[in-house]
N, C-alpha and C positions, 0 to 999 in steps of 0.2 A: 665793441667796447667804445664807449661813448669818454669825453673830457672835455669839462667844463669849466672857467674862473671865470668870478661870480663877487663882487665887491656888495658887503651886505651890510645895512645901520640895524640890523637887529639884535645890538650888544646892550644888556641892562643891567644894573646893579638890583640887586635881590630888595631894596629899600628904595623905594622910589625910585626904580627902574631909571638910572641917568645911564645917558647914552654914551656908550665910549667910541675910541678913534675906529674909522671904519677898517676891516680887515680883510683880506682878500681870500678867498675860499677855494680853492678846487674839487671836482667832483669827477668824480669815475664811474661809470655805471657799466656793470655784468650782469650777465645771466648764468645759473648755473643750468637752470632748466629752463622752458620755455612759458611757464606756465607761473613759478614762482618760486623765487629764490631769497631766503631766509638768515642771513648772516647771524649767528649767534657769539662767536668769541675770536680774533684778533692776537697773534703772537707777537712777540719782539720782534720778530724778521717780518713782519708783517704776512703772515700766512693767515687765511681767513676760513673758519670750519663752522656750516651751518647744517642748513635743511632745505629741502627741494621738495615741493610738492608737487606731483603727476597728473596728467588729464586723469585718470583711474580712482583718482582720491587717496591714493597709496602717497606714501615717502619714503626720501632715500635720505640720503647726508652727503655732503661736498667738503672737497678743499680748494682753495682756490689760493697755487701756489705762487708764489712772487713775480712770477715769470708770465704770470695772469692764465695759464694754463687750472686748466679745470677737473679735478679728482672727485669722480660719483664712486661713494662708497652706497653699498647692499648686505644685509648679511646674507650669508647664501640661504635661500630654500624659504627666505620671512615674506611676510605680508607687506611689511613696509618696515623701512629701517627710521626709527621716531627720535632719536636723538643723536648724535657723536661730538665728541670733544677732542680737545689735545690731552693724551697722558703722559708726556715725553714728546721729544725731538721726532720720534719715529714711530711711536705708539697712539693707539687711540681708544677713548673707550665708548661706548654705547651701550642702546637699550634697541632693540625690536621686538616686533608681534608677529607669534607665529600665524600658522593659519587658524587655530583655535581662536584667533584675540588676545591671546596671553602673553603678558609680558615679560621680556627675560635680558639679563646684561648682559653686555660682550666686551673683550679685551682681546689687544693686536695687534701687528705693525697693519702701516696705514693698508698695503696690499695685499694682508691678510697674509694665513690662517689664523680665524676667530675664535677665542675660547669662550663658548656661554657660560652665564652661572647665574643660581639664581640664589637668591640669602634660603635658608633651612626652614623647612617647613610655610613658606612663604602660596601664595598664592599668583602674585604679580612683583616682579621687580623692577624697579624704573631707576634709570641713573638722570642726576642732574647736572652733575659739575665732577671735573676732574683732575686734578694739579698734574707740572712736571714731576715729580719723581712717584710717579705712577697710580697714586692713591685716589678711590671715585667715591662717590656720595649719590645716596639717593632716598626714596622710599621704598616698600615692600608690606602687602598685602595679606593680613592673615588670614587663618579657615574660616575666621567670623567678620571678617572683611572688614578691620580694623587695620587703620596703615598708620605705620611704624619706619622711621629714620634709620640710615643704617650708612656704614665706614666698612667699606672695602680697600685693604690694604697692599702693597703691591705685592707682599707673600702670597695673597689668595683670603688670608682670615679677614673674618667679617665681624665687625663690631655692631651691636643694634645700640642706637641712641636714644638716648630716655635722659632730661633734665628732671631734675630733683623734684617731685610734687607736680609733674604735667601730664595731664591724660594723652597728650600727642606730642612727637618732637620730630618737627617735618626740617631737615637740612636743606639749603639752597645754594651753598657754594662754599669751597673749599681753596686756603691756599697754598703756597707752597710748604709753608712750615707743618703744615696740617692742623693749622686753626680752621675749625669750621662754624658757619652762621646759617643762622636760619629763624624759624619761629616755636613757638610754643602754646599749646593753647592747654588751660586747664580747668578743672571740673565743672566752673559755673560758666565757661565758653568765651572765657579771654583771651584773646591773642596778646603774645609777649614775644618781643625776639630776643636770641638766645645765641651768645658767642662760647662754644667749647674751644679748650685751649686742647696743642698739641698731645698733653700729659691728660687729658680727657675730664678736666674738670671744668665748670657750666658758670659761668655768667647770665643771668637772666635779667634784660631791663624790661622797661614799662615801655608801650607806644602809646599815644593818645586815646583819648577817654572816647568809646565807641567803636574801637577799631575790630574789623571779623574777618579781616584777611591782608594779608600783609604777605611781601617779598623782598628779600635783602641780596647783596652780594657787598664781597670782603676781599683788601687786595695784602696785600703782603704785608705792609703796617701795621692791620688791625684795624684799619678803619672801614666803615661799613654805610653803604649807602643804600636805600630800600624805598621802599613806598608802600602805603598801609591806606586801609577803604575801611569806611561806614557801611552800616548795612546796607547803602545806596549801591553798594561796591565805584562808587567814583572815589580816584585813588591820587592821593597828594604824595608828595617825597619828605626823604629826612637823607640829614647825616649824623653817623654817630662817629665821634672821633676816639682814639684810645682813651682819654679818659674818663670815657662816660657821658660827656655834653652830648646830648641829641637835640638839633636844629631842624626844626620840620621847614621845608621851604617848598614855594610854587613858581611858575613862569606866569608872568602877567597875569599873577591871579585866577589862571586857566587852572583845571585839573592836569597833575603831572605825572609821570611816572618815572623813578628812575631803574639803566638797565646794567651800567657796569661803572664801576670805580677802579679806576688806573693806581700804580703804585706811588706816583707823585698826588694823589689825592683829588684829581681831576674827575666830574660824572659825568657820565651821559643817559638822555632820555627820551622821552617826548611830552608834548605836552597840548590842550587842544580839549575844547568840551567835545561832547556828542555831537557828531552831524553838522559836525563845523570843521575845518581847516585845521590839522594837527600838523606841527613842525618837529624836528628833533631841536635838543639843547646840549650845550657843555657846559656844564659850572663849575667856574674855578676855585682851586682852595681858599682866595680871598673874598669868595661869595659872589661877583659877577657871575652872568649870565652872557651867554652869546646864543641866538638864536641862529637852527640851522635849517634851511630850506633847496630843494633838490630843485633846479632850476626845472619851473613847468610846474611844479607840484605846489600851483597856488592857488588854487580854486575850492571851493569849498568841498565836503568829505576827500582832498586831496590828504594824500599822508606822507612825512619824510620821521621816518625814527629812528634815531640815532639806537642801538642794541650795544656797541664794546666799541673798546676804547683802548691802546695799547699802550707802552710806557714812552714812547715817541710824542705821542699824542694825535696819531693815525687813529682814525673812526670808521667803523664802516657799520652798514645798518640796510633799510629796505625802503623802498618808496612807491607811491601809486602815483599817479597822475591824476586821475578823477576815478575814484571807488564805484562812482555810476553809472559811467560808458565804456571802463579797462578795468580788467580785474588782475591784469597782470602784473605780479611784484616784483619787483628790480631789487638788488644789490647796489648798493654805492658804500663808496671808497672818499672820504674828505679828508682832502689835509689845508694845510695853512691856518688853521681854527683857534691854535696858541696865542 
């Protein structure tokens, strides 16, 4: 495990990028695998639960406990375990593939026994996101290979999600109250995203005029932060606050992407054209910007992105050094970023 502080001027205000006071950064770097380690989501105790990729091209999932100790979760008997999350203090949920390809959810304490399950009459089940009091979200695949949103509740019952008038209603995170976000596309091939409240009734806004793919995430507020592509699929960010104001924003004009929204209202991303030098970012509720950079990782197709963001305002996320000489993906850990 590596530790680094790193004094950086790459603070901008979202409006003519003015420089703010320099701030001092540290950085942590882990591996969970040897090959590449994927951080997806960040708790209050600071526990960190992603994905590992395998020389095999197989995956598993990690936790990587405060203690910096390292937890490889598997489901028994799969091809590769594709996703986990936190569902609880102790629980956790997932998606694997068996050896057919098929895919199927699972719920459990972190060292197991797994219970699969897959939504009814379903073909594939894929989880995305999953709150403390044990409720998952994902999509699922029907006979005619039409996929469909779905609310798995900690009972076991499965709700399918369908907004008012949208041929698709794809969920992409869930929070604790059990408001969920996501998008919506409908007959003439619109993308809209779409806040369902806990009592299961649909909010639908607009995103910009051309958008064909779009991803959000929602923190306990109700506010939502996402990023939405042209049919270039190069993908710019927005914030939507509760009452509706959506603010689409960029870093330095670069293409951005945002990956998680903390409950103080804080994002994280990355940002960085094609085939050029991608950095992570923070952006704060006041619209500043703080650029983040993994010491090393400044060379051109070098990558640092920032992926979740906790309520502390601890980040962790993944970084390369050069994409064209190492293909190895790191874990890092930044604090002092506030």
């Amino acid at each position: 495990m590596k530790k680094t502080s790193i004094a950086l001027l790459g603070l901008f205000a979202v409006a003519g990028f003015t420089a703010l006071p320099v701030q001092a950064q540290t950085y942590t770097s882990f591996d969970a695998d040897p090959h590449a380690t994927e951080p997806a989501k960040i708790d209050s105790s600071g526990r960190i639960i992603g994905t590992v990729f395998h020389s095999n091209q197989t995956y598993g999932g990690f936790i990587r406990n405060t203690d910096g100790s390292i937890t490889l979760i598997s489901y028994p008997g799969s091809l590769s375990t594709d996703w986990i999350g936190f569902a609880g203090s102790t629980e956790i949920a997932g998606s694997y593939s068996d050896t057919s390809y098929v895919e199927h959810g699972f719920f459990g304490p972190i060292g197991g026994p797994y219970t699969r399950f897959d939504v009814p009459s379903s073909k594939q089940t894929t989880l995305v996101a999953a709150n403390s009091v044990g409720q998952a979200i994902g999509s699922w695949t029907d006979l005619s290979g039409i996929e469909h949103g779905f609310l798995r509740n900690a009972d076991g019952s499965i709700v399918t999600l369908a907004a008012p008038g949208a041929a698709a209603t794809i969920p992409n995170d869930i929070n604790t109250s059990g408001q969920i976000a996501g998008w919506t596309q409908d007959s003439s091939g619109v993308v809209h995203g779409f806040l369902r409240s806990s009592g299961g009734s649909y909010t639908v806004y607009s995103l910009p005029s051309g958008t064909v793919n779009a991803s959000v995430h929602l923190n306990d507020a109700g506010q939502i932060a996402g990023s939405y592509a042209g049919s270039n699929y190069v993908y710019y960010a927005f914030f939507r606050d509760t009452n509706g104001t959506l603010t689409t924003f960029t870093v330095n004009g670069a293409p951005t992407s945002a990956s998680d929204i903390n409950q103080g209202g804080y994002i994280v991303g990355v940002y960085g054209a094609r085939n050029s030098l991608h950095r992570g970012f923070m952006r704060r509720p006041d619209g500043t910007i703080v650029s983040l950079e993994y010491p090393g990782a400044s060379f051109i197709n070098s990558t640092t992105a920032a992926t979740c963001i906790n309520q502390s305002g601890t980040i962790a996320g993944r970084y390369q050094i050069n994409t064209t000489t190492q293909t190895t993906v790191h874990g890092f850990i930044v604090t002092g970023v506030n």
